[in-house]
C-alpha positions in Angstrom: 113.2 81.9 216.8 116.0 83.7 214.4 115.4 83.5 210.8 118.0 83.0 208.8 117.7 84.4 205.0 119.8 83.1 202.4 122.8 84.8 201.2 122.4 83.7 197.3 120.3 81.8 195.4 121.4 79.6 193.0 119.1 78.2 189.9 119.4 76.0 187.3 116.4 77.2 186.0 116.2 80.2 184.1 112.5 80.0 184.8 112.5 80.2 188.6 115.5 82.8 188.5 113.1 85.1 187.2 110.5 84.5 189.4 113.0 84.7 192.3 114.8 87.5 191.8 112.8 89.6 189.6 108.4 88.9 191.2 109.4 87.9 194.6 110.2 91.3 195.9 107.0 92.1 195.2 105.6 90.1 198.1 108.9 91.1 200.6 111.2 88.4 199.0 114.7 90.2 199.1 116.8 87.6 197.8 120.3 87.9 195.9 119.7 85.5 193.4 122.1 83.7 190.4 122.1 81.3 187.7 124.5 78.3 188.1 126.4 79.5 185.3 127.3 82.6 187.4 128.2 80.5 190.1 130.3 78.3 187.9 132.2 81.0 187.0 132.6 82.5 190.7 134.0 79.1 191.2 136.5 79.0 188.4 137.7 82.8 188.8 138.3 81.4 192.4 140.6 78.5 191.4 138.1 76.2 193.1 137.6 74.6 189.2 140.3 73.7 187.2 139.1 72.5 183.8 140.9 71.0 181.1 139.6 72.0 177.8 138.8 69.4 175.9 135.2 69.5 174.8 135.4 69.5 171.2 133.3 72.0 169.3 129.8 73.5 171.7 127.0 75.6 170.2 125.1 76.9 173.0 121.4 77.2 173.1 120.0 80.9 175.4 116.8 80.3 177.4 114.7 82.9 176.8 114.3 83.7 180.5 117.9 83.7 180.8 119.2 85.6 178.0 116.2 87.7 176.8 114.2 88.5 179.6 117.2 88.1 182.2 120.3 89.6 179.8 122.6 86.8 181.3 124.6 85.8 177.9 128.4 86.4 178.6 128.4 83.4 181.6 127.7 80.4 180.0 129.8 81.5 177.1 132.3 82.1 179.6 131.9 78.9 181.1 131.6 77.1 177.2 135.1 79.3 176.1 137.3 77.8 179.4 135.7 73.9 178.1 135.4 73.7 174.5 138.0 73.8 171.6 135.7 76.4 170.1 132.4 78.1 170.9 130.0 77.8 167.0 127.2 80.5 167.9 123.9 80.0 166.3 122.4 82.3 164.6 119.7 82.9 166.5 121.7 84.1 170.1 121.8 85.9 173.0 119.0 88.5 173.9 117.8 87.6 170.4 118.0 83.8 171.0 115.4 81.4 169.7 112.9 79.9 171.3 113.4 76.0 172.6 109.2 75.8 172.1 108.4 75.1 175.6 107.4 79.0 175.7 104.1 79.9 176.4 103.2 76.3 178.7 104.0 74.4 175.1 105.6 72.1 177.4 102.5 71.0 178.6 100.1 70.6 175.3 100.7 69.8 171.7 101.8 72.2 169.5 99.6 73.4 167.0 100.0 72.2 163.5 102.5 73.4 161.5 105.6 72.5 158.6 108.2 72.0 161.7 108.1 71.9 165.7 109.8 75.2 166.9 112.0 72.6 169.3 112.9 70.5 165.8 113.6 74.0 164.3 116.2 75.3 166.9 117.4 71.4 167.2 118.6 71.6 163.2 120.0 74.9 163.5 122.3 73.8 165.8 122.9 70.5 164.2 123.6 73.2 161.1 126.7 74.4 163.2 128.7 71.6 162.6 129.2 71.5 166.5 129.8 68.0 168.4 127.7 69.1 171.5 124.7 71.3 171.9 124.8 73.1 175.2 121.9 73.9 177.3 121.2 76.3 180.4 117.4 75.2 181.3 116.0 72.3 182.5 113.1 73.0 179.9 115.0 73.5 177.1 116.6 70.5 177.6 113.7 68.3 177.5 111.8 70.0 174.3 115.5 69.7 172.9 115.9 66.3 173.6 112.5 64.9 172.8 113.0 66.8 168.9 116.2 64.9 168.9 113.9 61.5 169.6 116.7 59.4 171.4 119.2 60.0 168.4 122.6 60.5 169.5 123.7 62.2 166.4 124.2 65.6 168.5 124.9 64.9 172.4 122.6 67.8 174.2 124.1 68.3 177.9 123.5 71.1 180.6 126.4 73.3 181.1 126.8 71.9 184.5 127.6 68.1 182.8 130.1 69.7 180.4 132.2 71.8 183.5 131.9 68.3 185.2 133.2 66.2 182.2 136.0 68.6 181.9 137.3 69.2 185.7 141.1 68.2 186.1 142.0 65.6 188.9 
């Protein structure tokens, strides 16, 4: 029987990309593995995506496990700058990016008690922005964003992959 190994990897999930391509080696997984947003921009680089630019003003939102733990900040900026009329950072960015509150399996329990839900804490700092779109890179972040946003629709939160898709030419 031949065994075929994958070339590349790709995840949406900052999460799993970790797991993948930085635990799995540990048990004889030798994997080459990327985030989508890499991928994305493999793709544009490569003239396979042609975007048109018109996604008003996008504040992006770093996963932890994607820009702290995995340093991968300059993609989905990348990505944002090639869609967006301009790219409003947060305070709170990059390797020093705040959490979305899912960290520590919060996803799965209640929070403890306190004046403000981190996820409602990141949520009004990038409503603070002034932005028309709050961009996301993690499954995860994108339901703890979404459920602190409570169905409003006052600040559209999308996956990077839905804004490159909204913006492709032809």
């Amino acid at each position: 029987l031949n065994e075929v190994k994958p070339k590349t990897i790709v995840a949406t999930c900052p999460h799993c990309l970790h797991t993948l391509k930085n635990e799995y080696g540990a048990f004889g997984g030798d994997y080459s593995v990327i985030h989508h947003s890499e991928l994305l921009n493999e793709l544009i680089a490569a003239g396979k995506l042609k975007l048109n630019g018109n996604a008003g003003k996008v504040t992006f939102h770093d996963p932890c496990y994607l820009g702290r733990h995995n340093e991968i900040v300059d993609e989905p900026r990348a990505l944002l700058a090639g869609t967006a009329n301009s790219l409003i950072e947060m305070s709170r960015n990059t390797d020093q990016g705040f959490c979305c509150g899912a960290g520590g399996a919060q996803m799965w329990k209640e929070e403890a008690e306190g004046e403000e839900r981190v996820s409602e804490n990141r949520l009004n700092e990038a409503k603070n922005t002034g932005a028309d779109c709050l961009a996301v890179a993690c499954p995860f972040c994108m339901i703890m964003l979404e459920d602190a946003a409570a169905g409003s629709e006052e600040l559209p939160i999308k996956d990077i992959a839905e804004i490159i898709l909204e913006q492709l030419e032809g």
